[in-house]
C-alpha positions in Angstrom: 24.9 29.7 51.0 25.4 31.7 47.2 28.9 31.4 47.6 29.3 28.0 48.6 27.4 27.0 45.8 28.2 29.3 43.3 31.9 28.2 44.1 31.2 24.2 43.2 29.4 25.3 40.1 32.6 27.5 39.0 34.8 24.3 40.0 33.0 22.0 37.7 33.0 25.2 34.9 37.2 24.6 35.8 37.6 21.4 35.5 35.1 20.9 32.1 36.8 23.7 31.1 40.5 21.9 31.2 38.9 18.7 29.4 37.9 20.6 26.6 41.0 22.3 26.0 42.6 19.2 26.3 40.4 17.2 24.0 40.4 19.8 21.2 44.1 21.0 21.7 46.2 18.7 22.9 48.9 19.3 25.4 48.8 22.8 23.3 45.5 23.2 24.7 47.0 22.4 28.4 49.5 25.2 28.2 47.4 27.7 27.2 45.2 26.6 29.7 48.1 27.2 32.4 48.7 30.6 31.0 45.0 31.7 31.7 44.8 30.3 35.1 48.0 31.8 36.5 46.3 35.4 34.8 43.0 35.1 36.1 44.1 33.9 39.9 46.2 37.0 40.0 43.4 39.1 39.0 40.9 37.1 41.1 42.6 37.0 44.5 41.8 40.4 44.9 38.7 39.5 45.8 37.9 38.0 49.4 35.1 36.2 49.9 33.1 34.7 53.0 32.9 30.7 52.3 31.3 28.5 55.3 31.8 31.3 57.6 35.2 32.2 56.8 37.2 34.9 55.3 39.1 33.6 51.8 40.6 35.4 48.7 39.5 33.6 45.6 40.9 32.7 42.7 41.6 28.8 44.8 39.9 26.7 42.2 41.7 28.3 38.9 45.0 28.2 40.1 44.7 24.8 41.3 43.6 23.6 38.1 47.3 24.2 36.7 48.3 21.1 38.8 45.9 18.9 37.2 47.2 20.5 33.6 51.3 19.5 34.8 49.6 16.3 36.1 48.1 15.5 33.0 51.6 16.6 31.1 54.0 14.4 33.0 51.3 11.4 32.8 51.4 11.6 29.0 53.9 13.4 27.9 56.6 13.5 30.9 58.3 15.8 32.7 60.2 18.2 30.2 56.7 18.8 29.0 55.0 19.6 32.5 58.1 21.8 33.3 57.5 23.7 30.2 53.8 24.8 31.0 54.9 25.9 34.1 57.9 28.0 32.5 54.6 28.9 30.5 52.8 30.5 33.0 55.9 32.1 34.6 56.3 34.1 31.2 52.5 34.8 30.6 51.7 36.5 33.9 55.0 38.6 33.6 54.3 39.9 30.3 50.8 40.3 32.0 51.6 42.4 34.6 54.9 44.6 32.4 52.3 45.7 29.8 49.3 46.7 32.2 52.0 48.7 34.2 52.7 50.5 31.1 49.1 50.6 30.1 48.6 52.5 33.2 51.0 55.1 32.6 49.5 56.6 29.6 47.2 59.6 30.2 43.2 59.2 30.4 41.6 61.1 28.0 38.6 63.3 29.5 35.8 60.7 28.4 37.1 57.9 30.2 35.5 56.3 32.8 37.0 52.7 33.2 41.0 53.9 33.7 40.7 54.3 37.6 39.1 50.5 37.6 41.8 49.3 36.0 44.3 51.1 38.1 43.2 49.5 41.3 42.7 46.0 39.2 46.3 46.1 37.9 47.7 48.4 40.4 47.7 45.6 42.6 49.4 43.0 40.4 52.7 43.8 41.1 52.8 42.5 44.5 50.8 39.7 43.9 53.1 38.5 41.1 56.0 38.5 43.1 54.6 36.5 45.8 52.5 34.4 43.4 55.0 33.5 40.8 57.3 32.5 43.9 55.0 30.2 45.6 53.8 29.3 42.2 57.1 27.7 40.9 58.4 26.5 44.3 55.1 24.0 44.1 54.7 23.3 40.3 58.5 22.2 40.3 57.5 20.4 43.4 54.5 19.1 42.2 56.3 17.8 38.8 58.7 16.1 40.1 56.7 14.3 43.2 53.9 12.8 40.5 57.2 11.5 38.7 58.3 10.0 42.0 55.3 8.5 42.9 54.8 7.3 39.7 58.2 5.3 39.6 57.6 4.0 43.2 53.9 2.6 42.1 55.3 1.6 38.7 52.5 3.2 36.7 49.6 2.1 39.1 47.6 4.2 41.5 47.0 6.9 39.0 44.7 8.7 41.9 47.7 8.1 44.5 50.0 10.1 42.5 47.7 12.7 41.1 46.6 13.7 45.0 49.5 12.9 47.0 52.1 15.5 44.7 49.1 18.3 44.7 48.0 18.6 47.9 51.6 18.7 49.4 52.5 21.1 46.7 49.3 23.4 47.4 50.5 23.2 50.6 53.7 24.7 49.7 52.3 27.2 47.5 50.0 28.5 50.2 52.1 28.9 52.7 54.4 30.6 50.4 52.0 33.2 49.4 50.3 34.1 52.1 53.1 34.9 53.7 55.1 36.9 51.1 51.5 38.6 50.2 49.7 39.4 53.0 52.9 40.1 55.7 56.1 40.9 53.6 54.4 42.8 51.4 51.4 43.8 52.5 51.6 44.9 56.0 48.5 46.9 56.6 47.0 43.8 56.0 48.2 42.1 59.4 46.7 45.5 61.0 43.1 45.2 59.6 42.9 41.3 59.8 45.4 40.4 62.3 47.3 37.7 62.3 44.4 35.5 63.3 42.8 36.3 60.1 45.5 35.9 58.2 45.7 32.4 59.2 42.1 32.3 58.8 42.7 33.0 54.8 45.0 30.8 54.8 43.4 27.9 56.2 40.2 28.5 54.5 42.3 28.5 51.1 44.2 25.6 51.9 40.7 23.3 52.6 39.5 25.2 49.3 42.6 23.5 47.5 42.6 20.6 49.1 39.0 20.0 48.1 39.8 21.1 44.3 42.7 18.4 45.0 40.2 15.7 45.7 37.6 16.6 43.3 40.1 16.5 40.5 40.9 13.0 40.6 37.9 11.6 37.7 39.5 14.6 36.1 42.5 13.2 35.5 40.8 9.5 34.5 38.9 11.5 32.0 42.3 12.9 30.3 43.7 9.5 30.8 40.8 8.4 28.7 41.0 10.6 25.9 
């Protein structure tokens, strides 16, 4: 049970995380709080995990947290602002992933030891940005404008309503999105050592993950309403 526990405990680390930014920063603090999520969920979903049983990549709980952060943007500050952090992250994982490719390219010298960790850290990225950054504002575009929706058609009430029923539909879209571009257009050797079966397993698994995150965000967003 590690990594079902260590995985709440790195949720509330998240969401505390996102508060703080926002308390100290701003809506400043919420866009550079988009830009390290969409960098660290790249570099994380490398990783899979088992989590009650089942096969997942990581990287679920920061990435989600950049729907609470446009949530909290187009509550207080509208939608130009919300579509801006998400133009945010766009940029930051780009020039993420154009500089380590050229960091790559330069020649080890004799001493080193970390280059050939990095390579199959950032190696990797390419791939994962294309099909991330494609799900990624497919469902934050989504995401922005159904919160604004469901905010006109509740006239301002049912702050929970809105704040669950745009993200999980947009995780959701973003899952579907990814998985597929990642793991079968991309990645086919993956569909021969999971199969398809596990493939959907993954994304399942990461879609309960989200939806979870999703739920457990909601005093989240009451919190930022507060401050």
């Amino acid at each position: 049970m590690i990594n079902e526990i260590l995985w709440f405990i790195l949720m509330l680390v998240n969401f505390t995380g996102i508060i703080i930014a926002y308390k100290i920063f701003g809506r400043i603090g919420l866009f550079v709080w988009v830009a390290i999520a969409i960098i660290l969920a790249n570099i994380q979903v490398a990783k899979l995990i088992r989590f009650f049983g089942m096969v997942t990549a990581m990287g679920n709980i920061i990435y989600g947290t950049t729907f609470l952060a446009t949530d909290i943007l187009t509550e207080r500050y509208g939608v130009k602002e919300a579509r801006k952090a998400v133009l945010v992250g766009f940029f930051s994982l780009i020039a993420t992933t154009v500089i380590m490719q050229l960091t790559l390219i330069f020649v080890p010298a004799q001493e080193d030891t970390l280059s050939p960790h990095l390579e199959k850290i950032f190696c990797f990225m390419p791939d994962v940005m294309v099909a991330s950054l494609t799900a990624y504002l497919i469902s934050q575009f989504h995401d922005v404008w159904a919160f604004e929706f469901w905010k006109r058609k509740t006239k301002g009430r049912y702050l929970w309503l809105r704040n669950n029923a745009s993200t999980m539909v947009s995780q959701l879209i973003d899952n579907l999105t990814f998985t597929t571009l990642f793991f079968v257009v991309f990645n086919p050797e993956f569909v021969s050592a999971l199969g398809f079966r596990g493939i959907f397993e993954i994304f399942i698994t990461s879609y309960i993950m989200k939806f979870v995150v999703a739920i457990c965000d909601t005093p989240f967003i009451y919190i930022s309403k507060k401050i």
